[in-house]
N, C-alpha and C positions, 0 to 999 in steps of 0.2 A: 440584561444578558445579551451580549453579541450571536448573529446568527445569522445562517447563511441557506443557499439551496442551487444543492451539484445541478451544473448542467451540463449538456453535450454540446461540443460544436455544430454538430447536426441538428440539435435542436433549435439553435439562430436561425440556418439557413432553409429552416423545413416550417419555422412557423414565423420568423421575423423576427430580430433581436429585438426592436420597439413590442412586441405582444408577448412575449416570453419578459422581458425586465418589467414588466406593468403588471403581471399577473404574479411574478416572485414580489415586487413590492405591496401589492394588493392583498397576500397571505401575509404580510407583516414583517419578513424577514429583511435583516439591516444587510445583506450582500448577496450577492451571485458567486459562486466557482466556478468555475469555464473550463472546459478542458482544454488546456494550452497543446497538452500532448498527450498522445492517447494509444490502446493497445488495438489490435484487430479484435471482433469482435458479431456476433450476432445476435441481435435482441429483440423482442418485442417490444414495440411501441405505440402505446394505446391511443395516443394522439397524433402522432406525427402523420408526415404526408405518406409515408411507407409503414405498415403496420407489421412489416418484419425489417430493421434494418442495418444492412452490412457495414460494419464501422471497420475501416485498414488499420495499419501503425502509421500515427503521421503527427508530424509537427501541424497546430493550425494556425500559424504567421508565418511570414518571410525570416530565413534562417541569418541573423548580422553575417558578414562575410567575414569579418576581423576575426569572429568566435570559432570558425569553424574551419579556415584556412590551413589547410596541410593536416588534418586531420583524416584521420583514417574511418570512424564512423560518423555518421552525420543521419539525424533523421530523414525518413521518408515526408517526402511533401506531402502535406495534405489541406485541409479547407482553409489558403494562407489569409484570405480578408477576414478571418476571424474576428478579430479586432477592429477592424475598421473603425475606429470612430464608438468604439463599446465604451473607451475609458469616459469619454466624455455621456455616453445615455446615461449610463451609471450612474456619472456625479449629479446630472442633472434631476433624476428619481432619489438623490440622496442612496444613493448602493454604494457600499466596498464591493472592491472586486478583486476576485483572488485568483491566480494561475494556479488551477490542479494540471498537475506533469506526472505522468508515469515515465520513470526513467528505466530502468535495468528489466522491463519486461516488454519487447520489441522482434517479434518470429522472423521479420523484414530482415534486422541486421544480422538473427544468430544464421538465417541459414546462407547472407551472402558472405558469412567473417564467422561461419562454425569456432575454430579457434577461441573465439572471444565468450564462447557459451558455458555451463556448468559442466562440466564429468565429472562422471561417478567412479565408484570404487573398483568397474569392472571398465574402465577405461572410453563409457559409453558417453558420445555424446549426445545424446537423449532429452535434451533439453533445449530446441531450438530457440524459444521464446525465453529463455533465463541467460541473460547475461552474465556473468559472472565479477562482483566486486572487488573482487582481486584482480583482476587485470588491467594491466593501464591503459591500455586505451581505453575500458571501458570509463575506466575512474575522470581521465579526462574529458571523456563524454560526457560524462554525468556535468563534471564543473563546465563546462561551457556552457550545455543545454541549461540548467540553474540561470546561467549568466543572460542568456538568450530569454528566456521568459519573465525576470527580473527588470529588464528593457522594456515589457510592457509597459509599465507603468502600473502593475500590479501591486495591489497592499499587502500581498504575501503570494509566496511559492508555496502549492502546499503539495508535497512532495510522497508520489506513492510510489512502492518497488522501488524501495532506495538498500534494499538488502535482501540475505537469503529468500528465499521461498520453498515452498513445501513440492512433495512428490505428485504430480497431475499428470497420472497416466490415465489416455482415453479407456482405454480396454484392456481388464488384468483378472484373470480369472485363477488366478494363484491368492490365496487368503491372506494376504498383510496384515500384521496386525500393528497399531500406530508406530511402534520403537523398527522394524523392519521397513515401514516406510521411511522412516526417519534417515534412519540409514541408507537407505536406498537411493534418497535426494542429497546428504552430502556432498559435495563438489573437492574433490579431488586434482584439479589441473596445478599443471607446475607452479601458478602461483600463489594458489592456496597451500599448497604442500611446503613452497620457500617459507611463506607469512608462517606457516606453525611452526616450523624447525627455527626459525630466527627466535621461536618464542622459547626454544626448549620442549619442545613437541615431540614427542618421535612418531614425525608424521606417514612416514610408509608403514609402519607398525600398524597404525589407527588403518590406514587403508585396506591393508593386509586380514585386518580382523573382520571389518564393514564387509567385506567380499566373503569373507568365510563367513561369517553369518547370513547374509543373504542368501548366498551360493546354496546353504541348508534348507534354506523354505521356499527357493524357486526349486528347490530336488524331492518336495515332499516333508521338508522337518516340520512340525506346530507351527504355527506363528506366534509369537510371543503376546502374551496379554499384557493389559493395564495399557495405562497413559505412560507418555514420556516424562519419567523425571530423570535428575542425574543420579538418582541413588539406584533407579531400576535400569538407566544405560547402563550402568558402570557394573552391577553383578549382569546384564546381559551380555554384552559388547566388551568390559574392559575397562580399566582406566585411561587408557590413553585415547582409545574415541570419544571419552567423554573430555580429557586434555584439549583434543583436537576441537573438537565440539568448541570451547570456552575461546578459543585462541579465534576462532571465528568472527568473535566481537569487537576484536584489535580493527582486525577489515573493515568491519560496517562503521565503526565510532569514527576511526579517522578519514574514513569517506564523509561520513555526514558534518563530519569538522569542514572538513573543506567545502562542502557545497554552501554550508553556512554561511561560511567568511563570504565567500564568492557573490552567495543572494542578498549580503547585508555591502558588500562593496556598489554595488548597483544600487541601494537604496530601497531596496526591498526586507523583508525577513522570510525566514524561512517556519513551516508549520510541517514538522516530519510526524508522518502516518506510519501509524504501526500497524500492520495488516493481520494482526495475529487474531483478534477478535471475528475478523472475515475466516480465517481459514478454518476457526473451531466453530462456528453460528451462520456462513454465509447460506449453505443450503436451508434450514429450517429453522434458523431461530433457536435451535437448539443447544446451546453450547456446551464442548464437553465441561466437566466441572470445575477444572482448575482457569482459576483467573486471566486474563488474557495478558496483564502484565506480570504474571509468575512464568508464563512459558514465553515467552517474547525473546529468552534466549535462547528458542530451538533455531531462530532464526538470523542469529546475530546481532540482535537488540540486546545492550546492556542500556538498561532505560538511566538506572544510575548514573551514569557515567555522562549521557547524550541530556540529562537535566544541565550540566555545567554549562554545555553547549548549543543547546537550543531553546528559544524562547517560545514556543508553542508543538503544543502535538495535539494531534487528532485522534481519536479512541473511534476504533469502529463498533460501535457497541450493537452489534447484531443479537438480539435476544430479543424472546417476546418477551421474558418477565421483568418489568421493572425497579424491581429487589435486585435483580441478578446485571442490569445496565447500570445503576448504580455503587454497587459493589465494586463495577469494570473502572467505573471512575475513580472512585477513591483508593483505590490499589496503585492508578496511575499515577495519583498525586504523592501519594506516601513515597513513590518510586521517582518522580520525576524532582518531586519537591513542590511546597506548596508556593511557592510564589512563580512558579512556570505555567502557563494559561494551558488547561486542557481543553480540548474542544472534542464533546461527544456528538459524532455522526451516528444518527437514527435513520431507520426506512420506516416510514409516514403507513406504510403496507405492507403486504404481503409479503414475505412470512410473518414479518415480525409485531405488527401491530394490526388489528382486527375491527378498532373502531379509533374513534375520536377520543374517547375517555382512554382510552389505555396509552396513547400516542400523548396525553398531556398528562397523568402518569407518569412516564417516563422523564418527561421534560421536568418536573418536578423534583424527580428521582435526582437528579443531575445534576441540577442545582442546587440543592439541598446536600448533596454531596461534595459539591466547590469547584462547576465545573466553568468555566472564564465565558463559554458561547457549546449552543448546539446548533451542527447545519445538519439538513434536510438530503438522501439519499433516494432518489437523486427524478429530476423534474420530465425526462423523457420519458423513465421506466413505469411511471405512476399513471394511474387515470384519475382526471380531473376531480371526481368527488373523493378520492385518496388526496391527493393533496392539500385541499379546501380542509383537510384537517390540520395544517398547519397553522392556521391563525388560531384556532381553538385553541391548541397545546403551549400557543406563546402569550397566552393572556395573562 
């Protein structure tokens, strides 16, 4: 079973890429994921040389010039020797090495190119850190950046925020309840609104409604119960926000078409992450109940459709129960197809695993469910006897 273990660029430069690849090797894992690119950030870090530490939006290599020439976004610099000489420690500990990229979640570019960012139904752009997949230059962005980390000479791209995202407001003391958030994070810009009406959408309709429902529970209406499904959007909101909703998937499917082609012309492949498992279990472990690839199209994942087209995906399987990480997997498979390699990413800790025995467990869970490799989330945020449970769970 192939297997890896996230790490930060900060954690190279804070404890030494040669003492970080010897200690992932030494837990037994056959790779490293590096973050190629990465979002701003603050964390705790139980080992590093900073025990709190502020991560920017940055590329960590030197950006090709050819890739990004006349381009209108371009990452922010950041830790560029990242690499330095990584492909080769790698090979020589026997490690794959993977590029993790966040692409379309970057606060840098939304608030110097706003324009490029999500709006909502009330014309807000409220989403500085959410790029928007319908826009072209961000779509550009996105294939370049692909094209740029593919250059590494990585054994895969593995690609987070390559679509929608959910509602993250800091402070909201009006009671949402999930279909009101839901609503609330739709993206509305001109070129989401063209993508649905090219579809047969009646996309100012969907808008029209999203507003007037909102507009009701930021005035005092209920907030609507239950989880989001299409059969409880559509008696709340309508049928055409739930139309619009669907037409969402057109964006993200032939986004991630392209970045594909783009990461497999360079020589690499491409490993697209579905973030949905993080947004229902990232705080506690807790996930709400429905599958994480049953809702994966609140956020413009059609997993069906991105099985044609991608050869690997990552399952953030954030739960403590390993009945319930299990279950995440083979829902993914049923949905992606069994001969496409899933890869479940586990937290080794806190929330989600409490000892050694529940953390191999899971690992069990996983593979016994069909799942291609599990990596390790992730080697900064952990303290040293959390992690030492990695070799346990991969025996």
């Amino acid at each position: 079973m192939d297997s890896s273990v996230f790490v930060f660029a900060e954690d190279l430069h804070g404890e030494g890429a040669e003492r970080v690849l010897d200690r992932v090797r030494g837990y037994g894992a056959a790779g490293v994921t590096v973050g190629a690119v990465h979002h701003a950030s603050r964390d705790v870090t139980p080992h590093g040389l900073s025990k709190l530490t502020t991560r920017h939006d940055g590329a960590h290599f030197p950006l090709p010039a050819d890739l990004f020439a006349g381009q209108r976004l371009r990452p922010p610099v950041g830790l560029t020797e990242t690499f330095d000489g990584l492909r080769d420690a790698c090979r020589t500990r026997g490690l794959k090495l993977h590029g993790w990229t966040v692409f379309l979640r970057n606060g840098t570019l939304g608030a110097e190119h706003p324009d490029v960012t999500v709006r909502n139904c009330f014309g807000d752009r409220g989403h500085p850190i959410d790029l928007c997949p319908a826009h072209p230059d961000v779509r550009q962005y996105a294939v370049s950046l692909a094209r740029a980390v593919a250059r590494l000479g990585v054994d895969s791209v593995v690609a987070e925020s390559l679509h929608y995202r959910p509602l993250r407001a800091e402070r909201s003391f009006v009671p949402f309840g999930p279909m009101d958030a839901y609503l609330m994070a739709l993206c509305f810009c001109d070129y989401c609104l063209g993508r649905a009406a090219d579809l047969g959408v009646n996309a100012e309709a969907a808008r029209e409604e999203c507003a007037r429902v909102v507009a009701g529970v930021l005035a005092g209406d209920p907030p609507a119960q239950g989880e989001v499904t299409r059969a409880a959007l559509t008696a709340y909101a309508g049928p055409e926000v739930v139309a619009y909703a669907r037409a969402r998937t057109e964006t993200v499917t032939s986004l991630v078409s392209e970045v594909a082609q783009a990461v497999a012309a360079e020589g690499s492949r491409l490993v697209f992450v579905d973030s949905t498992g993080a947004v229902k279990g990232y705080r506690d472990g807790l996930p709400t109940p429905g599958l994480a690839a049953h809702d994966a199209w609140q956020f413009g994942v059609d997993l069906v459709a991105l099985g044609d087209l991608v050869p690997s995906f990552a399952v953030l399987a954030y739960a403590r129960d390993a009945a319930r990480v299990a279950d995440d997997v083979g829902a993914y498979l049923r949905s992606v197809g069994k001969d496409r390699e899933v890869r479940a990413v586990l937290r080794p800790g806190y929330p989600d695993s409490d000892s050694a025995d529940r953390l191999a467990a899971k690992v069990r869970g996983v593979k016994a469910a069909g799942a291609f490799a599990v990596d390790f989330y992730a080697y900064g945020l952990m303290s040293f006897p959390v992690l030492e449970r990695i070799p346990h769970a991969l025996i």
